[in-house]
N, C-alpha and C positions, 0 to 999 in steps of 0.2 A: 650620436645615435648608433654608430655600428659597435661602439664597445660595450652599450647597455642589451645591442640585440645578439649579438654572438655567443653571450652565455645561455642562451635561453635554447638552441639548435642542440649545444655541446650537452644541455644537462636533459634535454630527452634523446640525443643518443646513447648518454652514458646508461641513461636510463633502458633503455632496450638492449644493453649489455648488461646491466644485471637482470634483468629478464632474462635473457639466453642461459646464463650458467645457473641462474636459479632454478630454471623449467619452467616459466612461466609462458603458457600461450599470448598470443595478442588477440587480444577479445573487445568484445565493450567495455567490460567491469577495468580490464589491466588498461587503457587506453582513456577510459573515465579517471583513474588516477591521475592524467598528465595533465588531463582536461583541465582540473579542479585546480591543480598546485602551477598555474600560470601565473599567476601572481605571484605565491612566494618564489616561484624559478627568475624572476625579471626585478623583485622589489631588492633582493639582498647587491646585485648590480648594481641598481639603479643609488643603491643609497651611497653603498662607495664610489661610484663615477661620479655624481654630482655634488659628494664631500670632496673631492680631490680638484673637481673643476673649479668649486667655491673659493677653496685654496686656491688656487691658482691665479685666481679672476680676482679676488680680494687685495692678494700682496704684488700681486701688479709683477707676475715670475715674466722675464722675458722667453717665448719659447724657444729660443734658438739657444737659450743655457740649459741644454741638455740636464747635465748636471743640478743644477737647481731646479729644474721639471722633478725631477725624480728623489730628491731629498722633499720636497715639499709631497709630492702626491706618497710618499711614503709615512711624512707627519700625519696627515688626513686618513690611511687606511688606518696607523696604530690607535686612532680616535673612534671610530667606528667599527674596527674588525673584531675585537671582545666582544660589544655589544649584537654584533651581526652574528657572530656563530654561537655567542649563548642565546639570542632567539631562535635560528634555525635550532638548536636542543630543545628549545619549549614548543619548537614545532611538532618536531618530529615524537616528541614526549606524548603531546598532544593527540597522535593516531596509536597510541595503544590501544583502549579501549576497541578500535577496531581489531588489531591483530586478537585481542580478548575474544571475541566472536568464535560460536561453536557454529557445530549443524549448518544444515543450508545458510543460513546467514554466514557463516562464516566463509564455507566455501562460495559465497559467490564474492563476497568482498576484501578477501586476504589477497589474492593478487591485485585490487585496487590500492590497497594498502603497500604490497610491496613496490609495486610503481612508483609512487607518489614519496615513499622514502628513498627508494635508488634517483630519482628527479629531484629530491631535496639537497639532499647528502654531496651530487655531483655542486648544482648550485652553489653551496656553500663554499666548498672547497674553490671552485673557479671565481670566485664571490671576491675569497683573501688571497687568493694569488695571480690568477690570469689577467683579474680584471686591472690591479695597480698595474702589471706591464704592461699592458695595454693602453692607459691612461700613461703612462712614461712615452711609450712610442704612437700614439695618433692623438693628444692632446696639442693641439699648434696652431698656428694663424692669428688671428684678432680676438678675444676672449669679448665676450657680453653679458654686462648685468644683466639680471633679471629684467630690470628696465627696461632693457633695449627692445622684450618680448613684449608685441600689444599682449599676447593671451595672459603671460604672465600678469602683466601692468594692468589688467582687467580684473583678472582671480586676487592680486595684493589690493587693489582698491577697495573690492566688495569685503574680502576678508580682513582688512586689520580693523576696519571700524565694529565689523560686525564682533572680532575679538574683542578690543576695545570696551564694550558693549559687554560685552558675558564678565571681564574681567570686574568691570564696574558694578554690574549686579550678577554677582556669582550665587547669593542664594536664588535667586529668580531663574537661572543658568540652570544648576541643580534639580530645582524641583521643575522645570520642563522636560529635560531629561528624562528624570523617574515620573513623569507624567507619561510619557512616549513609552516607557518602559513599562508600567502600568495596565497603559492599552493594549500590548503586545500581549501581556498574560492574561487581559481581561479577551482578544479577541482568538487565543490560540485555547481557551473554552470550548470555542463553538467549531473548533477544527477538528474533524476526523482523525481515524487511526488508522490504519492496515499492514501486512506484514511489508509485500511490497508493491511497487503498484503495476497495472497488467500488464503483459509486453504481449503488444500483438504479435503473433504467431504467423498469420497470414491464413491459417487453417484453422477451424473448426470441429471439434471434437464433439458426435452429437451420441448418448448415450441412450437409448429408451430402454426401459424395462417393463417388461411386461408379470403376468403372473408367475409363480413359480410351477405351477402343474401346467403350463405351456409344451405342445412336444415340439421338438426341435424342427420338424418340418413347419408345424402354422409359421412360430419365429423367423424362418427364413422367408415365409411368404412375405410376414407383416415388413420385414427388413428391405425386401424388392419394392414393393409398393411405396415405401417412406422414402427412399432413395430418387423412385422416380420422379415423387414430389420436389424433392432436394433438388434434383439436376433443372427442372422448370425454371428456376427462378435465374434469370440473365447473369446475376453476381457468383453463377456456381460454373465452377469449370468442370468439375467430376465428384462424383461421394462414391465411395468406397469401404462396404461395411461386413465387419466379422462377427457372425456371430457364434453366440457361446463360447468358451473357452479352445483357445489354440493347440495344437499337438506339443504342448512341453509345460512340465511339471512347474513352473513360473507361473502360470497364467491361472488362477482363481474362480475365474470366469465364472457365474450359472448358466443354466441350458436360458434364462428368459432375459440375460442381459445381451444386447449389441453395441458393439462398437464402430460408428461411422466418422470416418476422417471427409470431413465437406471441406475440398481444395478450392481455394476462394479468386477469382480473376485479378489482376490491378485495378488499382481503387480509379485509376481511369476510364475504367471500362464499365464502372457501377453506372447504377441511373443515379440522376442529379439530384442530391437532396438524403441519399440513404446511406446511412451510417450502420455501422457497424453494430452495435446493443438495437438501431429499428432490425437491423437484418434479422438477429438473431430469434426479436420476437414476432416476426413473422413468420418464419420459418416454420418458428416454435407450434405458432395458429395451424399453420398450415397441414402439420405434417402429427397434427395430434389425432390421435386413436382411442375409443373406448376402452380402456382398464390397461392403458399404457401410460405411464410417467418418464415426462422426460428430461434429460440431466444435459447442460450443454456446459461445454467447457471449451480447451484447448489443448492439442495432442502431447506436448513436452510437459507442461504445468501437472497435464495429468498422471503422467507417469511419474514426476518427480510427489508428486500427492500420495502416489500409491505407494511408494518405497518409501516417504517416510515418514505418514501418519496412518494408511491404510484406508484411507476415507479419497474416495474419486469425486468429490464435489468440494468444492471451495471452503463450508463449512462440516463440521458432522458432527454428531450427538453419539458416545457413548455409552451403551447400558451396561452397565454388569450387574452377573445376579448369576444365580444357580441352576436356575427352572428354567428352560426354553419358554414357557408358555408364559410366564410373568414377566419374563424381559422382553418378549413380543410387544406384550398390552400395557408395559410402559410406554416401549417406544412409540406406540400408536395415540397414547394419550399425549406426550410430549412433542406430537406432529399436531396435535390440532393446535396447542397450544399455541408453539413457533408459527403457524400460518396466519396467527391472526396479530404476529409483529408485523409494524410495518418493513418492508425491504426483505421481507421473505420470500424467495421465489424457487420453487420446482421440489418445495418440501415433500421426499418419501420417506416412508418406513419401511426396511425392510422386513420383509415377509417371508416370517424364519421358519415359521411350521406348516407352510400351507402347497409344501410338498405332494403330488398323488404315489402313493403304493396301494401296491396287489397283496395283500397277507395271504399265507398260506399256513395253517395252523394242522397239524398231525393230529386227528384225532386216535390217542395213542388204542384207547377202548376199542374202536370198532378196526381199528388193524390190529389188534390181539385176537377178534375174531375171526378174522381172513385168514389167520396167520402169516401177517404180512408183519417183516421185522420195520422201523421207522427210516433205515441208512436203504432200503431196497426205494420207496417213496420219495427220499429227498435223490436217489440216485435219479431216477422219471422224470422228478423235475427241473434238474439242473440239466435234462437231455433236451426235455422238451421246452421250458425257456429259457436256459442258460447256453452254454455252448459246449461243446465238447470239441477239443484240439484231436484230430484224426494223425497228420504229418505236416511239414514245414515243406514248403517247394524252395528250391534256391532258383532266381534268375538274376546271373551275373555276379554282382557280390550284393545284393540285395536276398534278403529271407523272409517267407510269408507265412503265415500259419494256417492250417486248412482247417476250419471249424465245420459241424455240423449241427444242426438243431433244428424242432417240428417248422413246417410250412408255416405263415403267417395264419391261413384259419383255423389250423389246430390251437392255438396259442393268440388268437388276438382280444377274448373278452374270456369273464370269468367261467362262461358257461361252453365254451370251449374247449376251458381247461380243465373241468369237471369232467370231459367225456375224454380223456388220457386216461388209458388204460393202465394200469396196473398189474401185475404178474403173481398171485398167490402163490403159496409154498405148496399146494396142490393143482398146480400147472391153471388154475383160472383165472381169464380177465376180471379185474374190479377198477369200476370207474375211481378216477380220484378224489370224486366228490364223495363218496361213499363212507372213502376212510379220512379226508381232510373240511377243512371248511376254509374255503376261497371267497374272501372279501375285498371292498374300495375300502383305505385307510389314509387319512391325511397325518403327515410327520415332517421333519427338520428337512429342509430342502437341504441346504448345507450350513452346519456346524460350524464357528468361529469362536476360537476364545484367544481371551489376552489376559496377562497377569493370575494364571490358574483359573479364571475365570469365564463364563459363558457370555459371550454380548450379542446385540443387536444395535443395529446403528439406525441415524436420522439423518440421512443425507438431505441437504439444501446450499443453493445460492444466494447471495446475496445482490439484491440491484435496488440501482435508485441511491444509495447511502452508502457509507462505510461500512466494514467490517465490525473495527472496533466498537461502535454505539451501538451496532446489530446485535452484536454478539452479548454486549451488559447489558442490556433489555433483554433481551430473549432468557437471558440468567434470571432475572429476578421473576421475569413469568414463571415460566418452569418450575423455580422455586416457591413460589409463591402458590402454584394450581397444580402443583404434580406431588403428592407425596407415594414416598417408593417404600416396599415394606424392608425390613430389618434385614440388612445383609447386601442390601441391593444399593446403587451409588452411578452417578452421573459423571459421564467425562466427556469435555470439549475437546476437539479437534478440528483436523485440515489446516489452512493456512494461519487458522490464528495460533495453534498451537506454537506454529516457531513465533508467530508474531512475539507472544508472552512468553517465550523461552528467550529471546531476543531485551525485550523489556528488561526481564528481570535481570539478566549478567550487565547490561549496560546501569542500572540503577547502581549495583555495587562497583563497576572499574571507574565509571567516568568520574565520582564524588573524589577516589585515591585518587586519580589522575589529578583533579584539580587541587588535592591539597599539595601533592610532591611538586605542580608548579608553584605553589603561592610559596612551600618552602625554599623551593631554589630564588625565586623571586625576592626573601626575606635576605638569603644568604649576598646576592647582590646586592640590595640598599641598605643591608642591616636595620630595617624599620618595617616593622609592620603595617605603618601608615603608607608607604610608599607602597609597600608590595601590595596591598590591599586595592590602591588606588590604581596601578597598572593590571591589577587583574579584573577591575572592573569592566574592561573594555568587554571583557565575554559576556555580560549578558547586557549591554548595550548594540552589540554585535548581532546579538541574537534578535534584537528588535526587527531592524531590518528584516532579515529574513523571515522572522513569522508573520510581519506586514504584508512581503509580494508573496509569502506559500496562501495567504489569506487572499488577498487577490486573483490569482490566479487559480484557486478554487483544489489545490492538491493537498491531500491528508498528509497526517505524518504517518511517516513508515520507516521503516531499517534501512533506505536508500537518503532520504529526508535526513536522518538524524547523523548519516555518516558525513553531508554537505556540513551540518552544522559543528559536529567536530572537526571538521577542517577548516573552517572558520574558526573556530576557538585560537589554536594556534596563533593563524597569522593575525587576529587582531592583537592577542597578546606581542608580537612580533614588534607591530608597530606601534603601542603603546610603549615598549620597551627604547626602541629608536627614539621615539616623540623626547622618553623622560632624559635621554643621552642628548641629544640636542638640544634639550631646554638647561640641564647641568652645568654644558659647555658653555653656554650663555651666560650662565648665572656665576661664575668662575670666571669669566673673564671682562664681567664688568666690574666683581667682586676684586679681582686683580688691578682693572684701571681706575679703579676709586683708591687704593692704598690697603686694600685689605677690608673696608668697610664696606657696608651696605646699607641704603635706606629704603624705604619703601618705595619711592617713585622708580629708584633706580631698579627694585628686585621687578618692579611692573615691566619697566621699560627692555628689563633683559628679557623677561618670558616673553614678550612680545617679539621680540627679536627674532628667540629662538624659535618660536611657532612659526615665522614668516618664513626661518629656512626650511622647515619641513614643509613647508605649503608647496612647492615643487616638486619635491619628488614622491610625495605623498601621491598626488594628483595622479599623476606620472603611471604610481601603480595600479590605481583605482581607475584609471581609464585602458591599460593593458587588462585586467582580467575584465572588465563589461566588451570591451573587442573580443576578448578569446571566448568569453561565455555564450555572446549571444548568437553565433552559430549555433551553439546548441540549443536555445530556446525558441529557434527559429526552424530547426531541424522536425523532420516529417518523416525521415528513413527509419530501420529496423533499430529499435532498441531507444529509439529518442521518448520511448512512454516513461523509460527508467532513467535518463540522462537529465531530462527536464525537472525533477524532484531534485534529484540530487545536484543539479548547479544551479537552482533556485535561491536555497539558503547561504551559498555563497554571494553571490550577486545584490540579492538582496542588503544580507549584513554586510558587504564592504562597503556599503555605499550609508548605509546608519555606523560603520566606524569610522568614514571619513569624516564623518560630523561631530563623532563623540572625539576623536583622538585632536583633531583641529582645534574643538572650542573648547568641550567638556573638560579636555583631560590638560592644559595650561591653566583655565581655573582651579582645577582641583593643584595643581601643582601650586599654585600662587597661595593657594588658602594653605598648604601645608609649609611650604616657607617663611611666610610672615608670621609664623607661630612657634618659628622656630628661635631659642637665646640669639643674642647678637647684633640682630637688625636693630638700626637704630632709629625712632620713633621720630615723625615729621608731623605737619600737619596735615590736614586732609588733601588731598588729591585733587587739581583742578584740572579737569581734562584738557588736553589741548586743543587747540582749534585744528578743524579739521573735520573730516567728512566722519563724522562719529554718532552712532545713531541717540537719538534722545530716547527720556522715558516713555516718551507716548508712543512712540513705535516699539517699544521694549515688549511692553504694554499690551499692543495693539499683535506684535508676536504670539504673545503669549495667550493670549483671545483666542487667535486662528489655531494654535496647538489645540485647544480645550475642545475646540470645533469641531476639529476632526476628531477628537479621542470621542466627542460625543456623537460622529456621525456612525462613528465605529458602529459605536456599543445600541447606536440607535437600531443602523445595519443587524445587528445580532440580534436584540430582541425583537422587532417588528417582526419576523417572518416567525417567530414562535406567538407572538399575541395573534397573528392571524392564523397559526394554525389551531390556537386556543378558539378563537374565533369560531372558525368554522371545522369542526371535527366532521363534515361529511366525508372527507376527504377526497380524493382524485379518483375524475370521471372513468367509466368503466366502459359506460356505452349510452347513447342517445338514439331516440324513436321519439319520432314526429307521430304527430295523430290530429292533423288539419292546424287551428293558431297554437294547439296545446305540443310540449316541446318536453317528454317524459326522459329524466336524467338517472343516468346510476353510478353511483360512487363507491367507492370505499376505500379504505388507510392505505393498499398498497394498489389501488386502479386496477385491481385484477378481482376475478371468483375465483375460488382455488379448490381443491378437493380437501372435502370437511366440513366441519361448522364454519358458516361464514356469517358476520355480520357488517351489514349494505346499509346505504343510502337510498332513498325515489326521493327524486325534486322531483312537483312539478311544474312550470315556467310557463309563462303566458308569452304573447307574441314581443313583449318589452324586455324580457326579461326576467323579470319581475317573477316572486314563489307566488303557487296561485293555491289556494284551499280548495280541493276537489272533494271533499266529505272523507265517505268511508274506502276504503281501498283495500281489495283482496288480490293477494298474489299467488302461482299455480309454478310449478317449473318439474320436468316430466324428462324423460331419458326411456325411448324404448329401448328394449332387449329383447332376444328370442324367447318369446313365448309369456312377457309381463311386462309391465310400465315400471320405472323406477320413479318414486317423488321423492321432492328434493323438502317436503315439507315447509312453504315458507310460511311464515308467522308474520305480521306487518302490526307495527302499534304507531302510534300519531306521536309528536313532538313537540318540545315548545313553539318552534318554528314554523308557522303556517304554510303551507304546502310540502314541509319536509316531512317525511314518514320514515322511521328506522326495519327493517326487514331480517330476518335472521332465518337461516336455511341452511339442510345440509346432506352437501351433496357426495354423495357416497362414491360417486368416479369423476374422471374427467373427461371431456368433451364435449362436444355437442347438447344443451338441453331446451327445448322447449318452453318458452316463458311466455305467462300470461298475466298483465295487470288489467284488472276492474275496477271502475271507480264512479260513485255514486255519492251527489253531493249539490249543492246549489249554484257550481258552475256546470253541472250538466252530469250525464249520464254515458258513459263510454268503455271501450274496452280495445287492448291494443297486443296482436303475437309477435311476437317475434323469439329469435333464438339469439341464447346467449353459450361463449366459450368459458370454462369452467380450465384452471390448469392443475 
């Protein structure tokens, strides 16, 4: 035990000495590298300690003949140590595609990358050299077969029949295999995408936006008032909100955006039952405002959103086009659109032109007749609402500028500004209205372009769903109910954009990645059949893992896909070992037959050599599920990102311990007996023995089909039911005596826009009850008029279900009215509903 654990200490220190001279911080990402590569840090050991003790233990070495200790465990490394350090190359080959990683992707997983090769690289080396002298001087005392271990004598009982067994029916073997394989890709269908997956922050980033002709005073009010609401709720330690734009040329900011950082308590101190996504939408309910939209995020996520797609919400829609005023009424049409995807949440459009200005226009004619020049005019006005710089005070080393300009009631409305006098060239007052005309004008609040271009953006969230299926529905809406005129063109961003930035360089490295191993893999067997057959392990490897990423309910993402390149490697690793053990086998029965080989005999060696990997195989596959599930057990900072990414590992080593044990000795057996040479016998009687029969073969094979079918059942059942019933998810429920009035719809929320809803309505059983005719009402006051939200109600196939369509031109608070008139009665029920 201590010469298999010792390398494992030495190759993550060496490893955090190449960190140091590289520059590498220790982080999550650089320490998730060591995390990952526990296995191959302990399997390249383990294989040469238990080659060398086999030695030992086989030829019956007396330990006290030094001498012959170390000639023998020297025969045993030169057997193994080629094949060990040209896998650790196909390991390490194998994390390219990650060092390939640009952009945020890149930087966050290139020092995980370099970790995980300074921790391979040491391994290796302590693998062929530390570990034989080690095995020279702590190999000694009374040596034990395998036999001697119950566990072992347990795992060779269960295992050689079951070998046995595959070798006997190796097409049946095969196609179970590519059955399990099958399901993996039938069931990673139904599995999400995302760039990566969220890492709780601890804080809360809550953004509202309000109008853009908003003055900076109301904004400040509304931002006290939403704050106070924020701090009420027990899970809040303090919010803390800036609004509009900060004192430095960085900050973008408009006068009607806020930004509030809501600092969150320990999750032990929440109430019992409230999670984090309930928090948010409560908050959300709580702290909403008429003709306010609000945008929740996280403080780091956002600021890395902002530097490198310019979109502060999770997703965002780009318009370009020329016209401020057509890329506006894009963007607005392409927000109703997206709200009626499902998983749309907090969809706005911003609101490019609905800026307030003062025009002041020279009427050039009637100051010709003052004889007032037009620079004496604009001189009055920049006195009287612009500023005039008088001197600069100095206090300390600090400088101020002294401005002057008219009182606030000379200068607070247009008709104010009309009565500023003017100075004719014959010494008389003249109002400025006399020679100008002073109007309200709405224009570009602020101006944004990208690519030479003018844009307007469509910020939204995503909740409920993935990213990725959000985002290709939302595409083909768009496209499908938005057409833009000539010049004008759509562009996605926020995180999906590195998502598919990410996608596409992985599509092109990993395919080269896998041909330069299958070449070098050629170079070693000189056979394409071999090499083919040892590279199979990677997408049997991969079963696994898309089994528990499915299980456990995590998309794929660029943290996901980097576990599963690290799987690639080491499974190739140990199918490369398997094929080196089964050779040696096959070599030295081929030796103690005379040079000849028969079929019983080629059986009997591959069985051999599979029983000696059944140890240290084991060996490894139970050190990385010990080193893994700390982290799938883990609840601290960063374990939202840790648990994706050591999932696919865990997963697939435990589907390659199955493929490399049974799979990959048949495939071996079926390419040997086809090969010149072997010399032909009769058929094969098995031996007696604990060797499974056809009916349990059989009866295997039944329960594989089982489960692939409960899979696939799993997967479509929740889509025929939501075929089923498209009302969708309830929105809000109002009792009105046995009658139980329901509202639904695709994403459980009203949103600001067209919406179209669900009414059930349900009798005391349950049960949809047909109330006749049904009118619906929904109402929003405002100073000084009512807003309607127009709804329209039409019947369904579905007896008591009625479909409703409405649109609500804010969000907040609305007043709702259903009536209903019909042969279950005659009734009428208020209540308010929240609109987001």
């Amino acid at each position: 035990i201590l010469i298999v654990t010792i390398p494992l200490p030495l190759a993550v220190l060496s490893a955090f000495l190449g960190m140091y001279y590289a520059g590498i911080s220790s982080n999550i990402m650089s320490l998730a590298g060591i995390a990952i590569a526990i296995g191959v840090l302990v399997d390249a050991g383990i294989v040469v300690t238990e080659n060398a003790f086999r030695f030992v233990e086989q030829r019956q070495v007396d330990p006290r003949d030094r001498r012959r200790v170390w000639e023998t465990v020297l025969e045993s490394t030169r057997l193994v140590g080629r094949p060990v350090f040209f896998s650790m190359a196909i390991i390490l080959l194998a994390f390219v595609p990650v060092f390939a990683l640009t952009g945020q992707e890149g930087k966050l997983f290139h020092p995980l990358a370099f970790t995980k090769t300074f921790a391979v690289l040491a391994a290796t080396v302590i693998a062929v050299t530390l570990v034989p002298v080690l095995c020279t001087l702590l190999l000694g005392g009374k040596f034990h077969a395998e036999e001697d271990n119950p566990v072992m004598r347990a795992l060779r009982r269960l295992y050689r029949p079951a070998l046995e067994t595959a070798l006997s029916h190796r097409g049946l073997t095969v196609f179970a295999a590519a059955l399990l394989f099958a399901g993996a890709l039938f069931v990673a269908r139904g599995i999400g995408s995302e760039f990566m997956p969220p890492l709780n922050e601890g804080d809360l980033m809550f953004m509202p936006i309000a109008d853009p002709s908003i003055s900076l005073e109301e904004n400040t009010q509304i931002a006290k008032r939403q704050n106070e609401i924020l701090m009420s709720f027990p899970e809040v330690e303090y919010a803390v909100a800036k609004v509009a734009r900060a004192d430095t040329s960085t900050d973008p900011a408009p006068l009607n955006m806020t930004e509030t950082v809501v600092h969150l308590r320990p999750r032990n101190q929440w109430r019992q039952g409230m999670t984090l996504d309930r928090l948010r939408t409560v908050m959300s309910e709580a702290v909403q405002l008429p003709g306010v939209s609000n945008i929740w995020t996280m403080p780091i996520i956002n600021r890395i959103d902002m530097l490198t797609t310019g979109i502060r919400s999770e997703v965002g829609v780009k318009v370009y086009g020329n016209d401020l005023a057509v890329v506006e009424a894009s963007a607005r049409r392409i927000a109703d659109v997206i709200r009626r995807v499902p998983g749309a949440s907090n969809v706005y459009p911003e609101q490019v032109t609905s800026g307030q200005y003062l025009n002041i226009v020279v009427d050039r004619a009637a100051a010709a007749r003052y004889g007032i020049r037009v620079g004496d005019i604009q001189q009055v006005i920049e006195t009287a609402v612009g500023e005039t710089v008088l001197t600069t005070t100095i206090e300390g080393r600090r400088r101020f500028p002294v401005r002057v300009r008219y009182a606030p009631q000379y200068r607070s409305d247009p008709e104010a500004l009309g009565r500023v006098l003017v100075a004719a060239s014959n010494g008389a007052q003249i109002p400025l209205s006399q020679v100008a005309h002073i109007e309200h004008a709405r224009g570009a609040a602020m101006i944004s372009s990208e690519n030479g271009l003018l844009i307007a953006t469509v910020l939204m969230n995503v909740q409920g769903r993935d990213v990725g299926s959000f985002v290709d529905e939302a595409r083909r809406a768009v496209a499908r109910n938005v057409s833009l005129p000539s010049g004008y063109y759509v562009g996605w961003s926020g995180r999906w954009e590195n998502q598919e930035h990410a996608r596409q360089r992985l599509q092109v490295v990993l395919p080269i990645v896998l041909v330069i191993i299958f070449v070098l893999l050629y170079f070693t067997y000189h056979s394409v059949l071999e090499a083919a057959h040892v590279l199979l392990a990677v997408p049997f490897a991969l079963t696994g893992g898309v089994y528990l990423l499915w299980l456990l309910g995590y998309n794929f993402s660029v943290a996901v896909w980097v576990g599963f390149i690290a799987l690639f490697g080491t499974a190739v690793q140990t199918g490369v070992v398997m094929v080196i053990y089964l050779e040696d086998a096959v070599a030295r029965k081929r030796e103690s037959m005379g040079g000849t080989l028969t079929r019983r005999a080629l059986r009997d060696a591959v069985v051999d050599g599979a029983l000696l990997r059944l140890r240290p195989k084991v060996m490894t596959v139970s050190t990385v599920i010990a080193g893994l599930l700390p982290i799938m057990w883990s609840t601290r900072a960063g374990a939202e990102v840790m648990r994706p990414l050591a999932t696919p590992v865990l997963g697939g080593m435990v589907s390659s311990l199955l493929h490399v044990l049974i799979v990959t000795p048949v495939l071996f057996y079926w390419l040997q007996e086809r090969r010149p040479g072997l010399l032909q016998q009769e058929p094969l009687e098995l031996e007696a023995g604990p060797v499974l029969t056809k009916r349990r073969v059989l009866a295997g094979i039944a329960a594989i089909a089982m489960i692939v079918a409960a899979v696939a059942l799993a997967e479509i059942w929740p889509s025929r039911r939501a075929v089923e019933s498209q009302a969708g998810a309830a929105v809000q429920q109002i009792r009105s005596g046995d009658l139980t009035i329901v509202l639904l719809s695709p994403t459980g929320t009203l949103h600001q826009g067209r919406n179209t809803f669900t009414i059930e309505f349900r009798s005391a059983n349950g049960s949809h009850l047909d109330v006749g005719s049904v009118r619906t009402s929904a109402n929003m006051a405002m100073p000084g008029m009512v807003m309607s939200g127009g709804v329209e109600v039409s019947r369904t196939r579905v007896p008591g279900r009625y479909q409703a369509t409405a649109e609500f031109g804010m969000a907040g608070a609305w007043k709702m009215a259903i009536e209903w008139d019909g042969a279950a009665g005659r009734g009428s029920v208020n209540f308010e509903g929240t609109v987001r």
